[in-house]
N, C-alpha and C positions, 0 to 999 in steps of 0.2 A: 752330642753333636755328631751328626753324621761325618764320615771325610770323604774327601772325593772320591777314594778306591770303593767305597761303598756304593756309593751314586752310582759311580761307570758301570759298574758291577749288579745293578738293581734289576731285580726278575719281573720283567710285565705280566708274565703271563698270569698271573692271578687277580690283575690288577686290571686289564684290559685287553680286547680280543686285537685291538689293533698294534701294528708291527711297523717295524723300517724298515725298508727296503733302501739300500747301496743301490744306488745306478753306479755303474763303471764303466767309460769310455776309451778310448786311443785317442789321443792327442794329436797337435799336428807333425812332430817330430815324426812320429811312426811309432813311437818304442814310450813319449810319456804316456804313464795313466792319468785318469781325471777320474773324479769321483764323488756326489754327493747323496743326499740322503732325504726320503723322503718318507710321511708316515701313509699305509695304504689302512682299510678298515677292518680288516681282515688276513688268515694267512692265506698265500698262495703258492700253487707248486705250477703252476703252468706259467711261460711268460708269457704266450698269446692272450692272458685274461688279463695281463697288467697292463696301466695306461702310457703311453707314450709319454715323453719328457722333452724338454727342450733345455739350450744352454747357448752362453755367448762366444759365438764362434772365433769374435775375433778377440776374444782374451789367449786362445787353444792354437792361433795361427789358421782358424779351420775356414774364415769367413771374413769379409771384407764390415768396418764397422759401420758402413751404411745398410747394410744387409745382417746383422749377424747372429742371428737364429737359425741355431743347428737343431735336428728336431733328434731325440733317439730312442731307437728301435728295441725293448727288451729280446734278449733272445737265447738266454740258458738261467738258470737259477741253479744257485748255492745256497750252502747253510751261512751265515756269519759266524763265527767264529768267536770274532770279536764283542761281538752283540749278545750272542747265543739267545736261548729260548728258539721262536716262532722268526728271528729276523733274519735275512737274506740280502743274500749280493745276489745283483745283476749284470752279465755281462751285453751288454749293447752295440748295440753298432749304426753309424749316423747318418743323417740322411736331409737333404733340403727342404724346405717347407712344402715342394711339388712334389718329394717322394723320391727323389736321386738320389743315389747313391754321393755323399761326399767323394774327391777323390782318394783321401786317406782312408776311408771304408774298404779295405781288402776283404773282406768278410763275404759279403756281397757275389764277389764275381765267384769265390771259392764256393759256397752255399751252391749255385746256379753248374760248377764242377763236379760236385757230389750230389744234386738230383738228379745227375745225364743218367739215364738208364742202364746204360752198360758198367758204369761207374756202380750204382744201386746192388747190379746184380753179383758186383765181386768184391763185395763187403771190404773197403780197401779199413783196414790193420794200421796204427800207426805207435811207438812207443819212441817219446821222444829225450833224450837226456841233455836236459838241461844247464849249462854250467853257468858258474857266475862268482864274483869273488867279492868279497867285502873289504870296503875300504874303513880307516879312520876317517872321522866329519870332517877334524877341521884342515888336515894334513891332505889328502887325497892319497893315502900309502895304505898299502895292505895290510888289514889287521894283524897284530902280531908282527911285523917287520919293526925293526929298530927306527926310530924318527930319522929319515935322512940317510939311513943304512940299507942294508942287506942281511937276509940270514943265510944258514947254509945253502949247498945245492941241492940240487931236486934229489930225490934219493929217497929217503927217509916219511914224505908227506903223505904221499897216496895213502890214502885208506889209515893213517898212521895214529895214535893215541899218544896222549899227552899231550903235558902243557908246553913243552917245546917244538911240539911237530902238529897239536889241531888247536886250530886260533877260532873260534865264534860257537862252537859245538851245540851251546847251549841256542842261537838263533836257529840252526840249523832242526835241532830237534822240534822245538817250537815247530817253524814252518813245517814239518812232517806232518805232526799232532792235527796242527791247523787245519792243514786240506785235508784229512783222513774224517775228520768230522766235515767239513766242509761238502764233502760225497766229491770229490774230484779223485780221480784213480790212480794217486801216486803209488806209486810201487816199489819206491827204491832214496838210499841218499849215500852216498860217500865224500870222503876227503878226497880232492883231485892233486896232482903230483907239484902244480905248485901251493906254496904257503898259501893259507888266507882266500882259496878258491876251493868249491862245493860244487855238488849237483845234486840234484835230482831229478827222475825218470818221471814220467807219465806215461801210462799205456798199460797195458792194449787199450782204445780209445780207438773209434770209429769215425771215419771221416769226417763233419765237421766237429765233433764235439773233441778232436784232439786237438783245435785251434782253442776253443773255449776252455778247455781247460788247460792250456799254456796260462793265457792270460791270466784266467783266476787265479791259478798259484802263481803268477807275479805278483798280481795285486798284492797277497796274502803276505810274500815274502816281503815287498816295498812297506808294508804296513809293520811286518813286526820289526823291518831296519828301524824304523823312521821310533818305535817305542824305545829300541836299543842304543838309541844314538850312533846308529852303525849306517852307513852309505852303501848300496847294494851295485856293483857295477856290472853290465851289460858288453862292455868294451870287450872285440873277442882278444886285444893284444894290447893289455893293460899294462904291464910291464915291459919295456924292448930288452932284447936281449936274451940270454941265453933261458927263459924261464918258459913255459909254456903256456900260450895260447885258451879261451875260452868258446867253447864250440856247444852247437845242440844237434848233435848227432840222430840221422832219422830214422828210425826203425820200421821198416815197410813189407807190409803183405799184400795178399791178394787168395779170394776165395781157393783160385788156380791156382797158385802157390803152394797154399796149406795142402792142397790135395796130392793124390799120386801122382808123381810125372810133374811134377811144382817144379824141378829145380831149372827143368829145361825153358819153364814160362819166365825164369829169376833169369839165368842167361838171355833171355831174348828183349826183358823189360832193360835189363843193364844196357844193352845194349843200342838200345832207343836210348836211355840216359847222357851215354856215351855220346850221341851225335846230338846233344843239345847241350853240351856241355858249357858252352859259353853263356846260354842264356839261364840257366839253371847258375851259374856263378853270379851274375848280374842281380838275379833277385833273392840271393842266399843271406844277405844281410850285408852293410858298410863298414870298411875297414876289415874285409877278409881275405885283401891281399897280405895286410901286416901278418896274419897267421900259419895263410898258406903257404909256406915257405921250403916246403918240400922236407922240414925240418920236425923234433917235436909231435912224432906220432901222426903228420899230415902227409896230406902230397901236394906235389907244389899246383899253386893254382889254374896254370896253363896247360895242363899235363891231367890226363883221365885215362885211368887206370882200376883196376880190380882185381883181387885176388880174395881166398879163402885164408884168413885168421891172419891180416895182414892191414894192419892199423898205420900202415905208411900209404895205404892206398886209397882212390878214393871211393870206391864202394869197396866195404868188406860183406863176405859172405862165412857164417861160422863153419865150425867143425860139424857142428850136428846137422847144419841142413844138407852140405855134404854126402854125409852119412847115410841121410835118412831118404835124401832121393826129393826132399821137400821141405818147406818153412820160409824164411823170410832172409831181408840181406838190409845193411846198416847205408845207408847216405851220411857220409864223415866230412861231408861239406859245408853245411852250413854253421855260419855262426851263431855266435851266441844273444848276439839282436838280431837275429833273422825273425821276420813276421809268420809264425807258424801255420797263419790262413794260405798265405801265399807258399809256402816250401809245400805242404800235405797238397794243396791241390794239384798245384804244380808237377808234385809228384805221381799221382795220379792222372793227371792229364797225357802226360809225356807215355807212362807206360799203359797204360788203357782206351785212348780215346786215339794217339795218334800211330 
């Protein structure tokens, strides 16, 4: 008698040419995923040759229930993971039965930011570090925190080993594993300085596909919580109080940049950043006042400022670009539910186009 680990685990491909394909969505929140699955005839590596899908809008918040077909667009492919063999995630983005864009479709306007030409022509660079902290299911407390308690202070967590100082290690590796087969360009994971809080990087990753590939390593990461019985939160200020904050810090270049004479183009993009400061905070993600507190490795959120190797500010610039006369500089702005279609364009727009 077979058991279900075997089932889940059963290899098609010898058995049949056709595959699953994951559709995966943005929800109406902004930040839930959606996600189901369909069988195609064959494998695919393009999503222009996959067929379009449809879903009900107004289960997602996306669509009124007299109206509520959402139609959606494939627009990147992954490996599954999950699935393995020949099957695939899809990352999508939605659109009305005429072809509109939903309004939760940020995807869209961004795409239309990274074909502008001048945008094209400076291969904008993105590496994004993403945090995030695990909670217990039934509790909503961070993994590893006593029920109703507290562990020590910050000190000891970052980057730290053991069963007293790293709490989920084993989710953590998984998600690495995951997206490293999955083809998405993680690059990096650490313990972050509070208990029971992670990240990981993505990048270098090229204008839109560093939105796409945020996404898909969330999908990936929500998927292996939800096996672990572990709660994956988003919140950048999960904890109040003297603990720190969860951010997705934005790592940005530009062809000029990388080249000689880049650091002067890095001061003069800053500087365009600088005077749109306000609306650059507006769309960095909800609840990034609780973070930005001037406190905790930030700057306070009213307040735009920059300096080299200086993690209280709000764009850092390293030692090596410095140095070297050229390279890239950090946006320490946005949070950790910030929409990475909207921050990279965003970002891009402000020092490229205006």
């Amino acid at each position: 008698m077979a058991l279900l680990n075997d089932l889940i685990n059963l290899d098609l491909t010898d058995s049949t040419k056709k595959i699953i394909a994951e559709y995966i969505w943005i929800g109406g929140s902004g930040m839930d995923l959606r996600s189901k699955a369909r069988t195609l005839p064959k494998p695919e590596s393009d999503p222009k040759k996959l067929p379009k899908w449809n879903y009900d809008g107004s289960s997602t918040g996306q669509a009124p229930g007299e109206d509520s077909e959402v139609i959606l667009y494939p627009q990147a492919i992954f490996k599954d993971p999950f699935r393995g063999g020949n099957n695939i995630l899809v990352i999508c983005d939605a659109y009305t039965p005429a072809g509109e864009p939903i309004p939760t479709n940020k995807r869209h306007a961004a795409a239309k930011i990274f074909s502008h030409p001048e945008v094209e022509k400076e291969v904008p660079w993105y590496g994004i570090e993403q945090e995030y902290t695990l909670l217990q299911k039934d509790i909503n407390w961070p993994l590893g925190w006593p029920q109703g308690g507290f562990p020590g202070p910050q000190g000891p967590y970052y980057c730290g080993i053991g069963a007293d100082k790293a709490f989920g290690r084993d989710i953590v590796d998984a998600h690495y594993k995951a997206c490293l087969y999955a083809g998405i360009n993680i690059s990096g994971i650490n313990g972050e300085v509070m208990p029971g809080q992670w990240e990981f990087q993505v990048g270098p990753s090229v204008g839109i596909s560093a939105g796409d590939e945020i996404w898909a390593a969330r999908y990936i990461l929500e998927r292996i919580t939800e096996i672990a019985g572990v709660v994956v939160s988003f919140d950048p200020k999960p904890i109040p109080g003297d603990w720190n904050g969860a951010g997705a810090h934005t790592n940005y270049s530009t062809k000029s940049m990388r080249e000689e004479g880049g650091y002067e183009i890095i001061k003069k993009a800053i500087e365009k950043l600088g005077l749109r400061h306000k609306e650059h905070i507006a769309a960095y993600g909800e609840g990034n006042e609780r973070r930005l507190t001037g406190r905790h490795e930030t700057a306070n959120i009213n307040t735009f400022k920059w300096g080299v190797a200086n993690r209280g500010a709000s764009i850092r610039v390293g030692r090596d670009t410095e140095k070297d006369g050229k390279g890239y500089f950090e946006d320490r702005r946005p949070a950790s539910n910030m929409d990475p279609y909207v921050v990279t364009s965003m970002i891009a727009e402000t020092t490229i186009l205006l």
